[in-house]
ChimeraX commands (.cxc) that place a marker at each C-alpha (Angstrom):
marker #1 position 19.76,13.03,-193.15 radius 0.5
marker #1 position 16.28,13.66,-194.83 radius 0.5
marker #1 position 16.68,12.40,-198.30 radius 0.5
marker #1 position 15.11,15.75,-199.70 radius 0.5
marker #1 position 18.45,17.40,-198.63 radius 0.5
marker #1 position 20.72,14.62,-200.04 radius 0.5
marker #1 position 18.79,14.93,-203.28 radius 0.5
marker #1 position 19.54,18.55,-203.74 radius 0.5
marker #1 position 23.27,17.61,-204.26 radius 0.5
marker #1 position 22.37,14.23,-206.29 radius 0.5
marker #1 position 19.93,15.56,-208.13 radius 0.5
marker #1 position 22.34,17.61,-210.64 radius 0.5
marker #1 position 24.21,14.16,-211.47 radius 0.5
marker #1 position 21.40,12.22,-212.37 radius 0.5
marker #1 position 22.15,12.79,-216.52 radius 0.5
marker #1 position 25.45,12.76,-216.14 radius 0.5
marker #1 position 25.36,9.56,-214.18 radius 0.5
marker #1 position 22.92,8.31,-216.78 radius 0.5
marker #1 position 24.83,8.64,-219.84 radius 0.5
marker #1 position 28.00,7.50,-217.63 radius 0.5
marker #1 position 28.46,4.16,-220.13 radius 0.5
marker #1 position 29.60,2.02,-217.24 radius 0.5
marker #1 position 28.10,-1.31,-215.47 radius 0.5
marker #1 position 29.23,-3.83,-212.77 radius 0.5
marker #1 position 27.12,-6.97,-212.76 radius 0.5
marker #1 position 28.12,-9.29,-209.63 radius 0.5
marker #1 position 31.09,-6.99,-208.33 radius 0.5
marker #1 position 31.25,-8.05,-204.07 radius 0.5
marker #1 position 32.94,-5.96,-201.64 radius 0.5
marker #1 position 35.34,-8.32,-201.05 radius 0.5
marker #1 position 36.90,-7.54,-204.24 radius 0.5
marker #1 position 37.51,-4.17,-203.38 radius 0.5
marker #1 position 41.37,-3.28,-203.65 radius 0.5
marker #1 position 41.83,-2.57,-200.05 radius 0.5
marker #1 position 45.48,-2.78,-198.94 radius 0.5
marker #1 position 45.48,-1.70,-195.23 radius 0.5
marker #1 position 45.79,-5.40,-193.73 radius 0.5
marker #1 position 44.59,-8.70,-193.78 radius 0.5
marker #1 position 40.83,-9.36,-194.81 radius 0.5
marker #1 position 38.84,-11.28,-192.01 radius 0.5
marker #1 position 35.30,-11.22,-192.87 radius 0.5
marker #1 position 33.05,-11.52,-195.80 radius 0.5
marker #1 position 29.30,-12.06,-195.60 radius 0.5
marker #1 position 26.16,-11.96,-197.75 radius 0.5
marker #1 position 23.44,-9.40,-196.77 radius 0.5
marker #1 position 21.45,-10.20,-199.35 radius 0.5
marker #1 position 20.96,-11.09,-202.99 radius 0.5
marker #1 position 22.33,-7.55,-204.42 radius 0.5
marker #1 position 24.41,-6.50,-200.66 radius 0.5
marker #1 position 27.88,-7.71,-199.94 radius 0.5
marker #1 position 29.73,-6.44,-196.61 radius 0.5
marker #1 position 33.52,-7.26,-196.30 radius 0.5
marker #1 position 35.60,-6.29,-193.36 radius 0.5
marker #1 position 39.62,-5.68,-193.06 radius 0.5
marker #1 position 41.67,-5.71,-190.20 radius 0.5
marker #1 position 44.80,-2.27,-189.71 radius 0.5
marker #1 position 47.67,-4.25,-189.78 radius 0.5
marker #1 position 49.02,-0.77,-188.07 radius 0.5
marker #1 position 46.66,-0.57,-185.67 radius 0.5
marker #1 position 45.74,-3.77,-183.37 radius 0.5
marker #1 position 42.07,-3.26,-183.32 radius 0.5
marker #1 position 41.26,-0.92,-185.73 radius 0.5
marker #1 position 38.88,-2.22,-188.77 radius 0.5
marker #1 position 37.53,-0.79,-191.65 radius 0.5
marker #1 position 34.27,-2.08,-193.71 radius 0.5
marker #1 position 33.02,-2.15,-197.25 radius 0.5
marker #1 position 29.72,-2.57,-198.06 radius 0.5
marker #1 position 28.50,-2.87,-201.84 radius 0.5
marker #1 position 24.92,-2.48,-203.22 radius 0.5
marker #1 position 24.34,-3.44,-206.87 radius 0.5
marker #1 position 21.05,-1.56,-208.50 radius 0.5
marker #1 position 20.00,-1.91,-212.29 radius 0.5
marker #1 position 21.20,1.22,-213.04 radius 0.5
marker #1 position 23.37,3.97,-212.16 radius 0.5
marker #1 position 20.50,6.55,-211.88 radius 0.5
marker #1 position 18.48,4.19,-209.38 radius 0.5
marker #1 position 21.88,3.59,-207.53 radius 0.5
marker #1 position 21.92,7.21,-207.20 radius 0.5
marker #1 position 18.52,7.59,-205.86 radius 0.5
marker #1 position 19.07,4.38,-203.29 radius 0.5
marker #1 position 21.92,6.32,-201.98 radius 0.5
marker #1 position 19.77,9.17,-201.07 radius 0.5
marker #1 position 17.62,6.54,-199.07 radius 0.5
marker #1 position 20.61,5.03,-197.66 radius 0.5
marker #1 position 21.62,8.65,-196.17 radius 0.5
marker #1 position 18.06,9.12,-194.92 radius 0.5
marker #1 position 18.68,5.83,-192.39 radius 0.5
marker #1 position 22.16,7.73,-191.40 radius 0.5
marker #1 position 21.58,8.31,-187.81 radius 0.5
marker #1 position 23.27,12.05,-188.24 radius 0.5
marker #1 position 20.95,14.97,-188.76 radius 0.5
marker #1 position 23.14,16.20,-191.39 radius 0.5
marker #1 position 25.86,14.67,-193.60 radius 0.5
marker #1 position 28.44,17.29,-195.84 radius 0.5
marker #1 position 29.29,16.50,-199.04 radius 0.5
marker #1 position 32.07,13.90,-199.58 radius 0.5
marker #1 position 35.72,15.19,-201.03 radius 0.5
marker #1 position 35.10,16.20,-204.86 radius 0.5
marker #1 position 35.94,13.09,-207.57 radius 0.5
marker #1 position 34.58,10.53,-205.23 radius 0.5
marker #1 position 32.24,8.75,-207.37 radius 0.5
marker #1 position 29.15,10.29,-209.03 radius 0.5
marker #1 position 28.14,12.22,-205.65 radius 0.5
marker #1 position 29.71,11.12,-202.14 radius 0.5
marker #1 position 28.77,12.37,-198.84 radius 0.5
marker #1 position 31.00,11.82,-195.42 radius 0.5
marker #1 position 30.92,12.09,-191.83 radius 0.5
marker #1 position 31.98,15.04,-190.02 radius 0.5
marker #1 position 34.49,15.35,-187.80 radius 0.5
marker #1 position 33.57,14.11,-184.00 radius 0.5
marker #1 position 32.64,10.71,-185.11 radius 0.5
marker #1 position 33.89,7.59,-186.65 radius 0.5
marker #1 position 35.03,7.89,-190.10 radius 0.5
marker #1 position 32.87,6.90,-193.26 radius 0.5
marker #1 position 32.56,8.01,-196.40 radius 0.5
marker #1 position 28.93,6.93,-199.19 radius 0.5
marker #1 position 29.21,7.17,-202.37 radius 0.5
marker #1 position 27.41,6.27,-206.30 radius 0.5
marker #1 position 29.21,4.84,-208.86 radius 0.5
marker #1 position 27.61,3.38,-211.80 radius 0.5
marker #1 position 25.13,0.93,-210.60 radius 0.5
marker #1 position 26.78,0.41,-207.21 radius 0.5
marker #1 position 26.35,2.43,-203.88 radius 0.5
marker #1 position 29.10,2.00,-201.87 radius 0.5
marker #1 position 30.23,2.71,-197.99 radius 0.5
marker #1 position 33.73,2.85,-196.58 radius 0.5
marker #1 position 33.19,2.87,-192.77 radius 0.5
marker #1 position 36.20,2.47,-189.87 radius 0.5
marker #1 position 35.31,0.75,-186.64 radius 0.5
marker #1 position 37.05,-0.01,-183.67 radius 0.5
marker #1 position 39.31,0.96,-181.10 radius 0.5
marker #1 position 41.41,2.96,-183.50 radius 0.5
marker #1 position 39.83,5.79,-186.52 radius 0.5
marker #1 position 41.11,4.83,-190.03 radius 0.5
marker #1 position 41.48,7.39,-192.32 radius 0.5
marker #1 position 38.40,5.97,-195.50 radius 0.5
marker #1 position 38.81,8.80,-198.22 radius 0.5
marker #1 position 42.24,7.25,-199.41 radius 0.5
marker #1 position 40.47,3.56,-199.59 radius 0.5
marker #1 position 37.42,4.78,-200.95 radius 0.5
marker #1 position 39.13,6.33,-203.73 radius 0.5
marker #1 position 41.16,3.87,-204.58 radius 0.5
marker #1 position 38.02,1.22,-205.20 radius 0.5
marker #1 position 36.38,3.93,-207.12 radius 0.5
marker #1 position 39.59,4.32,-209.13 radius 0.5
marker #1 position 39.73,0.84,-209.64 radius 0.5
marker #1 position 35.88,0.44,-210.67 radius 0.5
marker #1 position 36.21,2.96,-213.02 radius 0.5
marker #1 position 39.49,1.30,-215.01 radius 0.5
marker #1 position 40.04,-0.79,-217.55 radius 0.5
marker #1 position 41.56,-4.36,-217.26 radius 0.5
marker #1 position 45.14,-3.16,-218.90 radius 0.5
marker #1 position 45.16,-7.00,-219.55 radius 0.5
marker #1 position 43.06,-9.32,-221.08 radius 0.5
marker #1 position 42.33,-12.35,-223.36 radius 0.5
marker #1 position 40.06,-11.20,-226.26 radius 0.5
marker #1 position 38.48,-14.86,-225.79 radius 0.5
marker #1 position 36.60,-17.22,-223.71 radius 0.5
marker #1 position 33.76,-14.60,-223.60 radius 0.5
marker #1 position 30.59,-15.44,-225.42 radius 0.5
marker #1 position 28.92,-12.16,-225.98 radius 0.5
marker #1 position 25.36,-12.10,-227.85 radius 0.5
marker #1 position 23.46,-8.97,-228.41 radius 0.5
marker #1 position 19.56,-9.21,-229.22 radius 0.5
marker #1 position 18.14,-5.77,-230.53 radius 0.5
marker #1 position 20.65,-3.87,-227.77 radius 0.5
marker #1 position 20.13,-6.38,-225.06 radius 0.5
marker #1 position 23.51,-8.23,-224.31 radius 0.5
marker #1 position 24.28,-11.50,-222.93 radius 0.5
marker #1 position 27.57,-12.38,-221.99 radius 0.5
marker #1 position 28.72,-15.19,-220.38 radius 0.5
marker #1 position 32.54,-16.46,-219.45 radius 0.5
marker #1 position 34.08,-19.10,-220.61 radius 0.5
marker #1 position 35.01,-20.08,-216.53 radius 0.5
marker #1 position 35.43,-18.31,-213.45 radius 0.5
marker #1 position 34.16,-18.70,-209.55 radius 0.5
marker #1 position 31.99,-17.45,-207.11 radius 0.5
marker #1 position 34.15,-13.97,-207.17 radius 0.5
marker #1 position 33.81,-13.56,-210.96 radius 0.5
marker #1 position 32.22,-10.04,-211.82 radius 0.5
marker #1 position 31.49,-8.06,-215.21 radius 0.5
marker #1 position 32.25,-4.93,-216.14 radius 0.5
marker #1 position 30.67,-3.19,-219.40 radius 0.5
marker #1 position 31.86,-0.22,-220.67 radius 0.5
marker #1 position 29.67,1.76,-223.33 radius 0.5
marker #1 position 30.76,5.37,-223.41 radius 0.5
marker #1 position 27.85,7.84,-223.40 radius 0.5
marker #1 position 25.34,5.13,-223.30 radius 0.5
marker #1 position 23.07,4.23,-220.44 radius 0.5
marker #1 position 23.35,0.44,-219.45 radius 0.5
marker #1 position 20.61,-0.92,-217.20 radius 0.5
marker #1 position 20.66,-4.65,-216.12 radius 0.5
marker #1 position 17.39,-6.39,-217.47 radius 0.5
marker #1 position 16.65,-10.16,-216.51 radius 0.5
marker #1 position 20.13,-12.02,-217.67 radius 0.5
marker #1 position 20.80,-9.49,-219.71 radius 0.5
marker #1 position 22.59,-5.44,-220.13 radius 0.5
marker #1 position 20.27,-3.71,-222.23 radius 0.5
marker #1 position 22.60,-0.52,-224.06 radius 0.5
marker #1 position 19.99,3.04,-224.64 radius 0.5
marker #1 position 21.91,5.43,-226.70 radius 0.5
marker #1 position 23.56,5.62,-230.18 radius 0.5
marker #1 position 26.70,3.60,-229.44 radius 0.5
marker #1 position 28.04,1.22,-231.78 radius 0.5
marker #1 position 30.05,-1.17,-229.36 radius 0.5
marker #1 position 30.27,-2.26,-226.09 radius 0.5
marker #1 position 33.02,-3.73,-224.22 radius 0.5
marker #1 position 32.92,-6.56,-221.54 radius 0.5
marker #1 position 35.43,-7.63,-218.99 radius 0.5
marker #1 position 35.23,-10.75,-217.09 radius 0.5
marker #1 position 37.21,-10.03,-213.74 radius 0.5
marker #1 position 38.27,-12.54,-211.24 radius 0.5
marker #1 position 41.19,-12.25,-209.05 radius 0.5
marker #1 position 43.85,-14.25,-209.04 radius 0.5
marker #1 position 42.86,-15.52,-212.71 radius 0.5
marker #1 position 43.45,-14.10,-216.36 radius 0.5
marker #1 position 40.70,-11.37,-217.20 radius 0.5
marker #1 position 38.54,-12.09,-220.44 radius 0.5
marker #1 position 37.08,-9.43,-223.02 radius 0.5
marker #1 position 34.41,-9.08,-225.82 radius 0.5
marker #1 position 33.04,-6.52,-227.76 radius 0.5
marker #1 position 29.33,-6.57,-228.20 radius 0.5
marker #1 position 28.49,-4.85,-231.98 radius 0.5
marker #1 position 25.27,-2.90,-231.17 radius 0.5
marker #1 position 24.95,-1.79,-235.43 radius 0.5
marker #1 position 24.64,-3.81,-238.04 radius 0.5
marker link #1:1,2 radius 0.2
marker link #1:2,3 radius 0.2
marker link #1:3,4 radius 0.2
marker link #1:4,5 radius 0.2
marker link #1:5,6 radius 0.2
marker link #1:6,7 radius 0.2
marker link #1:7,8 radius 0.2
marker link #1:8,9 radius 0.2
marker link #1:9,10 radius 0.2
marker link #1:10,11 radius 0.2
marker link #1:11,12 radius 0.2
marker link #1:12,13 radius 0.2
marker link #1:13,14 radius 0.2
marker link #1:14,15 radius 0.2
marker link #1:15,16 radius 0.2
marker link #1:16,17 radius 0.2
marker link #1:17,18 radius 0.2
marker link #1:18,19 radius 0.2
marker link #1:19,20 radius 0.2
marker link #1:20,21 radius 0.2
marker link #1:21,22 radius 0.2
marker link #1:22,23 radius 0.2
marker link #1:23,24 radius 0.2
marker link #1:24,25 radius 0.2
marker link #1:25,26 radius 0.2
marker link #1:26,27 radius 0.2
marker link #1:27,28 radius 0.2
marker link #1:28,29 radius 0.2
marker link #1:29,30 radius 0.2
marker link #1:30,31 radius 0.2
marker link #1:31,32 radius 0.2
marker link #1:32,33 radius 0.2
marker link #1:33,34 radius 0.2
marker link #1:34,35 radius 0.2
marker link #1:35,36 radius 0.2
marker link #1:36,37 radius 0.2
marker link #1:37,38 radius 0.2
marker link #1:38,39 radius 0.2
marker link #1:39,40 radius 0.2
marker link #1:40,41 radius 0.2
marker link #1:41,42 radius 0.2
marker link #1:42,43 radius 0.2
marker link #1:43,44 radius 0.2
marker link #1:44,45 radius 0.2
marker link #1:45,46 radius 0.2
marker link #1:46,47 radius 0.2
marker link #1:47,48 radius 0.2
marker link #1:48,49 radius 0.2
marker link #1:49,50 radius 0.2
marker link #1:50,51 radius 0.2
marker link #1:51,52 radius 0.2
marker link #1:52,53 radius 0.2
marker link #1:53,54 radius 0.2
marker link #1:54,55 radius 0.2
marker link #1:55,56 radius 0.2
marker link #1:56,57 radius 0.2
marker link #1:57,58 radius 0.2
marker link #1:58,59 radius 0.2
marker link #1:59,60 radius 0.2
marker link #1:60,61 radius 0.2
marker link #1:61,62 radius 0.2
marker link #1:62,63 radius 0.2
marker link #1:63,64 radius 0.2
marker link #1:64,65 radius 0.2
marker link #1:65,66 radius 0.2
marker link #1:66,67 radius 0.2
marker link #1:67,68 radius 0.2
marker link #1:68,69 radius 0.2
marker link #1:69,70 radius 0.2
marker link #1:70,71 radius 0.2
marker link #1:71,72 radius 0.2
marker link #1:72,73 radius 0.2
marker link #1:73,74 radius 0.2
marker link #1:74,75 radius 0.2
marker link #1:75,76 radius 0.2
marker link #1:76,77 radius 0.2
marker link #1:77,78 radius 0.2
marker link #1:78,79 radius 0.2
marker link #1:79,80 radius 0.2
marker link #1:80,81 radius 0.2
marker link #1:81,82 radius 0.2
marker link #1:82,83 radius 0.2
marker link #1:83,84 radius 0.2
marker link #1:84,85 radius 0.2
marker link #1:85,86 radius 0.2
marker link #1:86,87 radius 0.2
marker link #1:87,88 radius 0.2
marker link #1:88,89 radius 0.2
marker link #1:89,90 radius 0.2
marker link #1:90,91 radius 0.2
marker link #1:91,92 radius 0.2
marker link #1:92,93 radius 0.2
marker link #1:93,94 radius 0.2
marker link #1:94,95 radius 0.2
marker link #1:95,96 radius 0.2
marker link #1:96,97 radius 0.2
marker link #1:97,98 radius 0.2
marker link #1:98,99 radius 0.2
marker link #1:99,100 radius 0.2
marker link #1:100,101 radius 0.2
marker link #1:101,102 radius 0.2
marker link #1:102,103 radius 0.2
marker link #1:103,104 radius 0.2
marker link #1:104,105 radius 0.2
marker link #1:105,106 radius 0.2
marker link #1:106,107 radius 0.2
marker link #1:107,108 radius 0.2
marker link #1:108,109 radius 0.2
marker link #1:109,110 radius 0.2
marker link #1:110,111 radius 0.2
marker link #1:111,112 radius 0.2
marker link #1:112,113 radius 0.2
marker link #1:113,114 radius 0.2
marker link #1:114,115 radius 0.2
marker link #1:115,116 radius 0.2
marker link #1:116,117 radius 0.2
marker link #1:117,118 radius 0.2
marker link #1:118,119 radius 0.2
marker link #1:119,120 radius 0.2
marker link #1:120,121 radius 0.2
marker link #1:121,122 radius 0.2
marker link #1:122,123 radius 0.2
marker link #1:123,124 radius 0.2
marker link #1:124,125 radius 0.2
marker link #1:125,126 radius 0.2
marker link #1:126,127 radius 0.2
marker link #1:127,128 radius 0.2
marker link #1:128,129 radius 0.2
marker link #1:129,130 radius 0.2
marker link #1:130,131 radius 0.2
marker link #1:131,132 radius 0.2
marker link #1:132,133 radius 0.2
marker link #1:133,134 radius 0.2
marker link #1:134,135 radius 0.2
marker link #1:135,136 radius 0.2
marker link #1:136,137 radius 0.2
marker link #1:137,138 radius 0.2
marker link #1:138,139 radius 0.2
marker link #1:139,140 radius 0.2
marker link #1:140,141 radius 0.2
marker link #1:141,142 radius 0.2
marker link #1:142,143 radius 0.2
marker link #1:143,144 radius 0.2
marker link #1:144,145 radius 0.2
marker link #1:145,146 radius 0.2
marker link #1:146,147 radius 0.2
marker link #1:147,148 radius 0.2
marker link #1:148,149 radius 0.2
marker link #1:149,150 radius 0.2
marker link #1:150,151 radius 0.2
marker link #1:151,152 radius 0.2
marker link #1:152,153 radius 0.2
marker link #1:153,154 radius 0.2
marker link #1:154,155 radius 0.2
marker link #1:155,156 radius 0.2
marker link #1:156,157 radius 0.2
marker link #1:157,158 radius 0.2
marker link #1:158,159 radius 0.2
marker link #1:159,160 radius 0.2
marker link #1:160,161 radius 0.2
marker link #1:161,162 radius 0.2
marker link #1:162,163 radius 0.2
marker link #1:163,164 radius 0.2
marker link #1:164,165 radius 0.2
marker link #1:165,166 radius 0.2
marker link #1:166,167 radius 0.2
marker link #1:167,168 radius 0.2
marker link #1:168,169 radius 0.2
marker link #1:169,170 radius 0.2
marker link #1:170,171 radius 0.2
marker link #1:171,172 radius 0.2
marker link #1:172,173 radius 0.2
marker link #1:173,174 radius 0.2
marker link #1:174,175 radius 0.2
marker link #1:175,176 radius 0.2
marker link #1:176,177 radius 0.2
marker link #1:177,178 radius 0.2
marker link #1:178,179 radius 0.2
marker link #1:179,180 radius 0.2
marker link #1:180,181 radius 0.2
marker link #1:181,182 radius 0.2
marker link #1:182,183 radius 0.2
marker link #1:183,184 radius 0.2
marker link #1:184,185 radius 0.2
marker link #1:185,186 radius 0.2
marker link #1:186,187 radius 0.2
marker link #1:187,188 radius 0.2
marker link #1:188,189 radius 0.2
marker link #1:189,190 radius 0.2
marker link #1:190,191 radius 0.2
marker link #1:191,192 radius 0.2
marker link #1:192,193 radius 0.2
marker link #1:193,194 radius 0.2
marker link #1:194,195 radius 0.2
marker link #1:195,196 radius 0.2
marker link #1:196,197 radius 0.2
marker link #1:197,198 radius 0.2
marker link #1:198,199 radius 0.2
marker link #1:199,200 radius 0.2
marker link #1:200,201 radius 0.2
marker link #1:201,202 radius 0.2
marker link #1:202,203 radius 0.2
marker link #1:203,204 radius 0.2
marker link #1:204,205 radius 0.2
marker link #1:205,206 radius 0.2
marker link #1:206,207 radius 0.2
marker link #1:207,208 radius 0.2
marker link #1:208,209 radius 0.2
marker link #1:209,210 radius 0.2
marker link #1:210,211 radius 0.2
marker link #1:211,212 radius 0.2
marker link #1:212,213 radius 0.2
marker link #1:213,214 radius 0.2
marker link #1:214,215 radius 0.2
marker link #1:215,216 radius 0.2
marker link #1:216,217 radius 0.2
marker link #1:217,218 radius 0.2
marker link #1:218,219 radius 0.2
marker link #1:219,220 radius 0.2
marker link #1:220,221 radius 0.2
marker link #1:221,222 radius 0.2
marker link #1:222,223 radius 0.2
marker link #1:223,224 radius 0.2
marker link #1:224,225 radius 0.2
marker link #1:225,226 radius 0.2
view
């Protein structure tokens, strides 16, 4: 799919997306709340590109994957996905169901299901492979539901946040390899910036999570007026 044509349908999204007020800072597609059967692969692609794969526990043989790209921002995200759909090897790619993430696209009927999407700073692809199709929309939507929440528990400590003029640094108290942020800023655009989240836009706070599974989620505020 030539990435002019994908950008005619991303295009309207990019202020939206922009002003959007979320970021995910080390979120892996292993993460990814995906319920259909036991996870049996996990790999590295590169710095910023995670790919985890899940076994159909209905279905001997039957396998979906996740990959996850993290970008500095949710506008470049954007943009990378319209790349991304350029190196689809289908001519043509329809627009994924509506609510999927910032803009989605899918795979027609005929051949194996996947579904792309943008949300915040991550482009993400649900694909099933395999001797046996697996539906994706319901999975995909359910990680995008979950990237877009917040923790409904946390522990307003163990997070030291520091903000230098709108730049924020936060760093957990703990955690392991699987440990990801997530900022929330409403109507602000977040961009990652060295070790740092720097916050454009007339927001007075910022609020951090520090996610790991299977272990207690932290929080901070960041106070961007003084």
């Amino acid at each position: 799919m030539h990435s002019e044509e994908s950008m005619k349908i991303i295009r309207p999204r990019l202020e939206t997306a922009r002003r959007g007020g979320l970021l995910l800072i080390d979120f892996k597609a292993w993460v990814a709340p995906v319920t259909i059967g036991p996870l049996t692969m996990r790999e590295r692609l590169d710095r910023w590109k995670t790919r985890a794969v899940w076994d159909d526990a209905r279905h001997a043989g039957a396998r979906v994957a996740v990959t996850v790209t993290e970008h500095l921002s949710a506008v470049q995200a954007l943009e990378a996905l319209a790349i991304e759909m350029e190196a689809n090897q289908l001519a043509d790619l329809p627009p994924g169901p509506s609510g999927l993430g910032e803009v989605s696209f899918i795979h027609p009927g005929g051949v194996p299901p996947a579904v792309f999407f943008a949300r915040a700073n991550l482009t993400i692809w649900v694909t099933s492979f395999g001797n046996h199709p697996v539906e994706v929309v319901p999975i995909a939507r359910e990680i995008d539901a979950d990237l877009i929440s917040r923790p409904a528990r946390a522990r307003a400590e163990g997070l030291d946040v520091a903000v230098t003029e709108k730049v924020i640094r936060a760093k957990p108290g703990f955690g392991g390899d699987d440990l990801y942020l997530k900022v929330f800023a409403s109507g602000a655009e977040l961009r990652k910036v060295d070790d740092g989240i720097a916050v454009i836009g007339d927001v007075a706070e910022a609020e951090i999570f520090a996610v790991e599974p299977g272990r207690e989620t932290l929080s901070g505020i960041a106070r961007l007026r003084r």
